[in-house]
C-alpha positions as CSV (number, residue, x, y, z in Angstrom):
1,X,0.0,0.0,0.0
2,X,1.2,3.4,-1.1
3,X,2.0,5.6,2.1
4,X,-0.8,8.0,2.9
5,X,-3.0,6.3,-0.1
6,X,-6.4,4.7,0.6
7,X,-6.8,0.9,0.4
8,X,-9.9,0.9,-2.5
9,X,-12.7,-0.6,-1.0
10,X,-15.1,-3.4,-1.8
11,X,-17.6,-2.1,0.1
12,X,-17.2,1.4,-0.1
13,X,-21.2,2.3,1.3
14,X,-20.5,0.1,4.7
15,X,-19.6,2.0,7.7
16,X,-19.8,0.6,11.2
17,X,-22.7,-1.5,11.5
18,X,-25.7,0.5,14.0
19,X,-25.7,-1.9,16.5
20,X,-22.2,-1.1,17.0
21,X,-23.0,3.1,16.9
22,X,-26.1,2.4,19.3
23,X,-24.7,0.1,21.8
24,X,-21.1,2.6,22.3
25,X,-23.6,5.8,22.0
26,X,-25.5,4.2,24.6
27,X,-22.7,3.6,26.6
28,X,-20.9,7.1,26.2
29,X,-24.6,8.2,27.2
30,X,-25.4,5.8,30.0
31,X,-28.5,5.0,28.4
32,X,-30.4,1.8,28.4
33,X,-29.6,-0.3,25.6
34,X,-32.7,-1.2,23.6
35,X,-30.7,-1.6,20.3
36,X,-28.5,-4.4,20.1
37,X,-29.7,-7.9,20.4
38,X,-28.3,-9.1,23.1
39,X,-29.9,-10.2,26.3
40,X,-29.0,-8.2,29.6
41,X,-29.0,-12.1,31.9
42,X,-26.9,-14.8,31.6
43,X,-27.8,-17.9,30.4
44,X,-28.3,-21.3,32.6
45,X,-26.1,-21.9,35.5
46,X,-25.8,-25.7,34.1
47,X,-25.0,-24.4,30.8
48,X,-21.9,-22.6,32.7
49,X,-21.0,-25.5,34.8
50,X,-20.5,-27.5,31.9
51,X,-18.3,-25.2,29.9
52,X,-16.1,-25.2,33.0
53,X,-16.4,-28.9,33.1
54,X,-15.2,-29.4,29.1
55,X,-12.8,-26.5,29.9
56,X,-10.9,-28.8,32.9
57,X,-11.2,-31.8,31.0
58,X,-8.7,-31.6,28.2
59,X,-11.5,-29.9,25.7
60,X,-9.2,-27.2,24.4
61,X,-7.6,-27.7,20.8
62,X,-9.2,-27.7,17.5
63,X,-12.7,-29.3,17.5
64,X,-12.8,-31.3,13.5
65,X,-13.8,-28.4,10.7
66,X,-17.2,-29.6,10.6
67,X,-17.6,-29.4,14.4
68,X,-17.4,-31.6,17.2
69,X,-19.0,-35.1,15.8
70,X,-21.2,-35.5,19.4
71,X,-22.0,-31.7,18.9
72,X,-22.9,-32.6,15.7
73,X,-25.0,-35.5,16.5
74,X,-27.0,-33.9,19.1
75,X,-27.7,-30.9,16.9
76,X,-29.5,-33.4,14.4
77,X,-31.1,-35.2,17.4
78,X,-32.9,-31.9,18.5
79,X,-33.5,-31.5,14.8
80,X,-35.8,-34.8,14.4
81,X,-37.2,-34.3,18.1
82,X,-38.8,-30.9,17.2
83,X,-39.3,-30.8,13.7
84,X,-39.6,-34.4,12.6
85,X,-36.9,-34.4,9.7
86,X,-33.6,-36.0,9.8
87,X,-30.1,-34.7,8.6
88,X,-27.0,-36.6,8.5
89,X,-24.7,-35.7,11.2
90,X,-21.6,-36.6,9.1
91,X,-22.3,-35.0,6.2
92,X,-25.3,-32.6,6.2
93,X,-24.5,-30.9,9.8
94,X,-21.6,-27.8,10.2
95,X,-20.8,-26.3,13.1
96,X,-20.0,-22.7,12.1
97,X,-18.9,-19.2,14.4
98,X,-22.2,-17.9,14.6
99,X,-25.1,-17.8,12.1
100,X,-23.7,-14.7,10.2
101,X,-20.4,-16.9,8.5
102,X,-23.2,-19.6,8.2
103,X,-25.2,-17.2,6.0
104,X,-22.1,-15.4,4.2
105,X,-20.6,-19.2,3.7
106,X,-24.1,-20.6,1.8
107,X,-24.3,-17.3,-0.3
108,X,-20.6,-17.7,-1.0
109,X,-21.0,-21.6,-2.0
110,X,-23.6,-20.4,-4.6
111,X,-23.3,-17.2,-5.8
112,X,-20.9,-16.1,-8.5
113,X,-20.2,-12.9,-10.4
114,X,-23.0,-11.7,-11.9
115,X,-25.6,-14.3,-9.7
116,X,-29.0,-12.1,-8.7
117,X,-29.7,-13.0,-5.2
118,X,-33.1,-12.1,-4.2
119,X,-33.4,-10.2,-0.9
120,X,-36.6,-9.3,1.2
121,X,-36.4,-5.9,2.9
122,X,-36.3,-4.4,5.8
123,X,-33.3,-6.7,6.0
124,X,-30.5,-7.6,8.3
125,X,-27.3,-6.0,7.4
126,X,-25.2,-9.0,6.6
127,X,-27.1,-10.3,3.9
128,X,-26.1,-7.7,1.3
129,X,-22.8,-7.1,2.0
130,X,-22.1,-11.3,1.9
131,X,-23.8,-10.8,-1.8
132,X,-21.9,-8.2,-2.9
133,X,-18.1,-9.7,-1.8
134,X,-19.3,-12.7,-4.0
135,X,-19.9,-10.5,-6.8
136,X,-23.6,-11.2,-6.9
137,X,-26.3,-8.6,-7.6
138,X,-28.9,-7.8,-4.9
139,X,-32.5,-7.7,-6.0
140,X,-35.0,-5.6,-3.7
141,X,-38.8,-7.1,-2.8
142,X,-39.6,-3.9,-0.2
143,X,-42.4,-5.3,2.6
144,X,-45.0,-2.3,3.0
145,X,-45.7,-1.6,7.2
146,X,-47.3,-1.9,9.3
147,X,-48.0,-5.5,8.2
148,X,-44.8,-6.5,6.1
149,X,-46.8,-9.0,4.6
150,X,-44.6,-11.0,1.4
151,X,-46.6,-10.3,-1.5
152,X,-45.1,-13.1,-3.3
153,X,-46.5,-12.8,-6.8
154,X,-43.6,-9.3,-7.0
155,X,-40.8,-12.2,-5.9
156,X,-42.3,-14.1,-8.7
157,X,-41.9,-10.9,-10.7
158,X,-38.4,-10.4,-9.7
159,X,-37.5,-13.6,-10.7
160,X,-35.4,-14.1,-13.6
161,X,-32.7,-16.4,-15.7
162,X,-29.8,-14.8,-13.4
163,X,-31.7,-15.6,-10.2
164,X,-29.4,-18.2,-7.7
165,X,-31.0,-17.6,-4.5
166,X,-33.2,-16.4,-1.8
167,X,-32.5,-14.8,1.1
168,X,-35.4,-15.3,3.8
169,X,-35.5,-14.7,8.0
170,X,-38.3,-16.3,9.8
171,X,-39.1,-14.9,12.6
172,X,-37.8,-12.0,10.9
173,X,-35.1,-9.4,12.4
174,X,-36.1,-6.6,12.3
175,X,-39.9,-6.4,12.0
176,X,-40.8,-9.7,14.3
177,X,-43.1,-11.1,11.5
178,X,-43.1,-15.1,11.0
179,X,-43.4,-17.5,8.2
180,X,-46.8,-19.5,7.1
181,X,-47.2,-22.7,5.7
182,X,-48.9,-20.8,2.8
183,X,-45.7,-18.5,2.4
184,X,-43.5,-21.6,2.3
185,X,-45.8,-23.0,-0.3
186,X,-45.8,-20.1,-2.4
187,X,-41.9,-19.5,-2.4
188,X,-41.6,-23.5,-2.9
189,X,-43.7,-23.0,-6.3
190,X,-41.8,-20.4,-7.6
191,X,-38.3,-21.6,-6.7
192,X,-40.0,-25.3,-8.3
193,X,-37.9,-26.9,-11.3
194,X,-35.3,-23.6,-11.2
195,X,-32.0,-23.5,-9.7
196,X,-32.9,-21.6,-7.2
197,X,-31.3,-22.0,-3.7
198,X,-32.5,-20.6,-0.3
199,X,-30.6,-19.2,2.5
200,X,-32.9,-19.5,5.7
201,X,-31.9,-17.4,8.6
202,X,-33.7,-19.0,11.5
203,X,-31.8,-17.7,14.8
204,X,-35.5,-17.0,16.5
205,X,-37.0,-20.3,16.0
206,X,-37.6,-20.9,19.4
207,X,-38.8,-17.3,19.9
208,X,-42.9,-17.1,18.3
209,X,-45.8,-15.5,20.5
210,X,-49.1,-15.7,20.6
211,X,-49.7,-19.3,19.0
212,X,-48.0,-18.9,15.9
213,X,-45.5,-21.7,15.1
214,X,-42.4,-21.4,13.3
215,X,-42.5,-23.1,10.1
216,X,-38.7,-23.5,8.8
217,X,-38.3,-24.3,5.5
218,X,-36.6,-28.0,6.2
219,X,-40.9,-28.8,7.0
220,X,-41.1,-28.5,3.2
221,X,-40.0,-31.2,1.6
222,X,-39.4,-29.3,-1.8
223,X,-37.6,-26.2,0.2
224,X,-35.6,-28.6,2.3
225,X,-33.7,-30.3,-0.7
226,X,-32.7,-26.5,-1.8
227,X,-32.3,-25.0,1.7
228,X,-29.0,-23.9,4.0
229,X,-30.5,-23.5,7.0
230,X,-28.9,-21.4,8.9
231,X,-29.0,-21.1,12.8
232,X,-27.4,-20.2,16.4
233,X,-27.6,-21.5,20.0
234,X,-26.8,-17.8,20.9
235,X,-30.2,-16.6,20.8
236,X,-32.0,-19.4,22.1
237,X,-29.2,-20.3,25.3
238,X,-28.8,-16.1,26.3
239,X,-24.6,-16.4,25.2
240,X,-24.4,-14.3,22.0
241,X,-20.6,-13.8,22.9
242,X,-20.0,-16.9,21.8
243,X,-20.7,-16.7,18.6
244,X,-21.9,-20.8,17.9
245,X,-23.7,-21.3,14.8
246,X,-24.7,-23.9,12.3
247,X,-26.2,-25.0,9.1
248,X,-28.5,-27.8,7.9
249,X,-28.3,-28.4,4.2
250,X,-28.9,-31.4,2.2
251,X,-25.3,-33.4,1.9
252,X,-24.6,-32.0,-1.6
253,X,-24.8,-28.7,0.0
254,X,-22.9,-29.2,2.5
255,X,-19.9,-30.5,0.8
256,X,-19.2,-27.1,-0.8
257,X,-20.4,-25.0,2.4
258,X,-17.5,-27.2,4.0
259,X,-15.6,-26.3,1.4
260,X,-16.0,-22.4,2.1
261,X,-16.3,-22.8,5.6
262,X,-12.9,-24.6,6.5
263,X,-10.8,-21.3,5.1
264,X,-12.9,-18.8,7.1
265,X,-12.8,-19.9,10.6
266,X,-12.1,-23.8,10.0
267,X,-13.6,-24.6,13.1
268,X,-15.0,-23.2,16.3
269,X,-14.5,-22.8,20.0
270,X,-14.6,-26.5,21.2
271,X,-15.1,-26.5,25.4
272,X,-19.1,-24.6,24.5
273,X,-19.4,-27.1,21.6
274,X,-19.0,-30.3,24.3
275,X,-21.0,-28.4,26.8
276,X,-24.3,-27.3,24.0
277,X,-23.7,-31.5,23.0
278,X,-25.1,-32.4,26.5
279,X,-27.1,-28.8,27.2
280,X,-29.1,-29.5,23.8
281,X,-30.6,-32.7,25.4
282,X,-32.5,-31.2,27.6
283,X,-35.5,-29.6,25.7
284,X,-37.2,-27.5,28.8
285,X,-34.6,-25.4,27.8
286,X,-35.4,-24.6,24.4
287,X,-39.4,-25.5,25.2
288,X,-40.2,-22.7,27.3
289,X,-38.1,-20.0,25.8
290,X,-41.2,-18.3,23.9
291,X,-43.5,-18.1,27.0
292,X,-40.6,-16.7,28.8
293,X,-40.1,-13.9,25.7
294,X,-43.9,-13.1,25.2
295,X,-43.9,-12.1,29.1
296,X,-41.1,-9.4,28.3
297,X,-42.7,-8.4,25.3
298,X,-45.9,-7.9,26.8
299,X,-44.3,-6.3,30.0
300,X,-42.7,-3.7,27.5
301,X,-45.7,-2.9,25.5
302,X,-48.3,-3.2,28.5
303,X,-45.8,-0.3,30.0
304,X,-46.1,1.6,26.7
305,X,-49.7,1.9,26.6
306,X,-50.0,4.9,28.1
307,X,-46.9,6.7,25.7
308,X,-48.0,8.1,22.1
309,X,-46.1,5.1,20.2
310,X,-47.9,2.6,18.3
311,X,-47.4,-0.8,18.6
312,X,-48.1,-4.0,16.5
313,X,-47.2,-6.3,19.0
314,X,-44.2,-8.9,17.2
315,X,-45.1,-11.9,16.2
316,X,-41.3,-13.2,17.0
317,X,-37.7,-12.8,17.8
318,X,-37.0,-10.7,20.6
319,X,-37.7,-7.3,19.2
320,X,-40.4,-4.6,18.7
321,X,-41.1,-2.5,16.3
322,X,-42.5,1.1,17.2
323,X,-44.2,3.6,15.3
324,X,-43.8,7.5,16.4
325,X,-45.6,9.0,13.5
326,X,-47.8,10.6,16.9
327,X,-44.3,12.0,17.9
328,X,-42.5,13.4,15.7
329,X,-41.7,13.6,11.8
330,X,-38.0,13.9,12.2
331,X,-36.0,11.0,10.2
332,X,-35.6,7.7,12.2
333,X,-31.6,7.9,12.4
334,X,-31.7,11.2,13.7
335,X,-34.3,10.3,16.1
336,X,-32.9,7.2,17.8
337,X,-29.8,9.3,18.0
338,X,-31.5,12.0,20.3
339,X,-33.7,9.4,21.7
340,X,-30.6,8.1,23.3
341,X,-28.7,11.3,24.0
342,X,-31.5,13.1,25.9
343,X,-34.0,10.5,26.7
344,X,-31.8,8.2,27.9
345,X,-33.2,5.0,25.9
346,X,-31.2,3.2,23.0
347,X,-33.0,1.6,20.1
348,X,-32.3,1.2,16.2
349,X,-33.9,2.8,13.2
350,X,-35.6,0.6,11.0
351,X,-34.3,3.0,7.9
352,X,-31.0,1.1,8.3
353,X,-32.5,-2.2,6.7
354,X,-33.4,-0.8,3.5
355,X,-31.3,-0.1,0.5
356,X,-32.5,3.1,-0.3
357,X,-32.9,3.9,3.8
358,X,-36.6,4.3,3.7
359,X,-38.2,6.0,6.6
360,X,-41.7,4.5,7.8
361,X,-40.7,6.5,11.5
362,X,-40.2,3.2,12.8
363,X,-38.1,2.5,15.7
364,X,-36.9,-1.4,16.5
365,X,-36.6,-1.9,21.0
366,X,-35.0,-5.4,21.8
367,X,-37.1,-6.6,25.2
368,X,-34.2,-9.5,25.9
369,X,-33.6,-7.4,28.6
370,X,-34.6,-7.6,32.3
371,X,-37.5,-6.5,33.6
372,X,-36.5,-3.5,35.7
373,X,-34.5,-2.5,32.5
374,X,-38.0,-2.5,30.5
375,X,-39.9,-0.8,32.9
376,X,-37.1,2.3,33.5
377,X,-36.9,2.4,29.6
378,X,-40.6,2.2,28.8
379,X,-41.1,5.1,31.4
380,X,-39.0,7.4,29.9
381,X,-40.5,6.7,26.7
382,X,-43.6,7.7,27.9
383,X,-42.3,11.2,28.5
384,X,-42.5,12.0,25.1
């Protein structure tokens, strides 16, 4: 590199990602953090205890690049015991460092210069970026609020000879809206006799309110034969720090995810991997994790009644979406800004998720938080 001379980027419109800008501002501020995605409790005591079992127990060198084979085999287990299908644990199961290089490893196996990826927005920030580094071309099918309903005759429309994949998040980050059975039928006919792939991000499966159940797209048989599923134990277990992901894909798939996958991170941390093998087993875990959510959630919007927001309340995941068109008109960035400056409350502008940064004055507040946290932060918001 020439002295003084700027290294030409490859992605010259990415700056520092907003959760990273709203956590630090909400830090410098001492404001409560309602942006990131990260739970404010620890997870399971006997998740701990066996970490530090696996940790004094000689678990501490390279797991295999595919991931520990009992890690493996009890991720498949859990597989079959909730959703009824079965994937090879030796050749259709890879442990990955979190979800995000699961996602940017399945677009990378697939895409190639010139590849259309389609991409349903508001979406999370990875997605494009991972497209774009492959040299594929990102094409837009914008969800209208309040509803952000997939109107899936325009992804028909989109559709075209240059058309490799689809990108789809259910329950969906940032909005909280969740897959049918009749949406998994309609993308499964129009990705039918194409070679078409799909990139699931699932990371809130075990997070759906109100009844709904999440539908992945391994319960379709015709989706599940084109499908990386992508997923993390980091959501689900309260230990986003350690960054444990993985991906289901049929073994055909899998062989050139490996492929990518082994010259990124090769493997992953290996105590947590023996530690989720046995925690995995134990479904109460898992099983009570959205009765436990849809109390926070409705904590947090039950203490927002009384403010001038209007809320939808999610469907899934652990955020909430916020409308302040009762507030204000001022653009959402600028808003969440202030917000946490002089309100004292952190949260993250839906703008962000859209190519062209559309503004629908929505505001996203994570509620994976405790519930002192909630009601402090909901308070304030009512001031406005």
């Amino acid at each position: 590199m020439i002295k003084g001379k700027n290294l030409p980027s490859k992605l010259p419109y990415v700056g520092t990602t907003i959760f990273t800008v709203m956590s630090k501002l909400a830090t410098d501020e001492g404001a409560y953090n309602l942006s990131q995605g990260f739970p404010s409790f620890d997870c399971s005591p006997k998740l701990s205890e066996l970490v530090c079992h696996y940790l004094k127990n000689g678990h501490n060198q390279y797991a295999p690049m595919s991931g520990a084979p009992v890690f493996r085999e009890s991720i498949a287990e859990k597989t079959a015991r909730v959703y009824g299908v079965s994937y090879d644990p030796e050749t259709e199961v890879t442990v990955t460092s979190g979800a995000t290089e699961a996602i940017f490893c399945a677009v990378t196996a697939v895409v190639y210069p010139g590849d259309e990826v389609i991409v349903l927005e508001p979406a999370y920030d990875s997605y494009v970026p991972a497209i774009d580094l492959n040299g594929g071309i990102p094409i837009f099918v914008t969800l209208d609020a309040p509803d952000f309903k997939i109107d899936w005759q325009k992804v028909k429309d989109k559709v075209s000879p240059k058309t490799k994949a689809v990108i789809v998040n259910s329950p969906h980050n940032p909005v909280g809206t969740v897959f049918s059975k009749e949406d998994l039928d309609s993308l499964a006919e129009i990705v039918r006799n194409k070679d078409i792939y799909i990139i699931s991000d699932e990371v809130y499966e075990h997070i759906v309110f109100d009844g709904e159940i999440h539908h992945s797209m391994m319960s379709h048989p015709e989706l599940k034969e084109k499908s990386f599923i992508c997923n993390s134990v980091g959501k689900t277990y309260h230990v986003t720090g350690w960054k444990i992901g993985y991906c289901l894909a049929p073994a055909a798939l899998t062989k050139e995810f490996q492929r990518i996958h082994q010259y990124i991170t090769f493997c992953t941390v290996s105590p947590m991997q023996y530690a989720l093998a046995d925690f995995l087993r134990l479904p109460e875990h898992y099983e009570q994790l959205s009765a436990f959510y849809q109390r926070k959630r409705d904590r947090f919007n039950d203490a927002l009644s009384g403010s001038r927001f209007t809320l939808k309340p999610s469907k899934g995941s652990f955020f909430q979406i916020a409308s302040y068109e009762r507030i204000t008109d001022e653009y959402d960035y600028d808003l969440a800004i202030r917000l946490t400056k002089e309100i004292k409350v952190a949260s993250v502008p839906i703008s962000v998720f859209y190519k062209e940064k559309r503004d629908d004055k929505l505001l996203r507040f994570c509620f994976a938080k405790d519930d002192d946290i909630l009601d402090k932060a909901a308070e304030l918001l009512c001031k406005l």
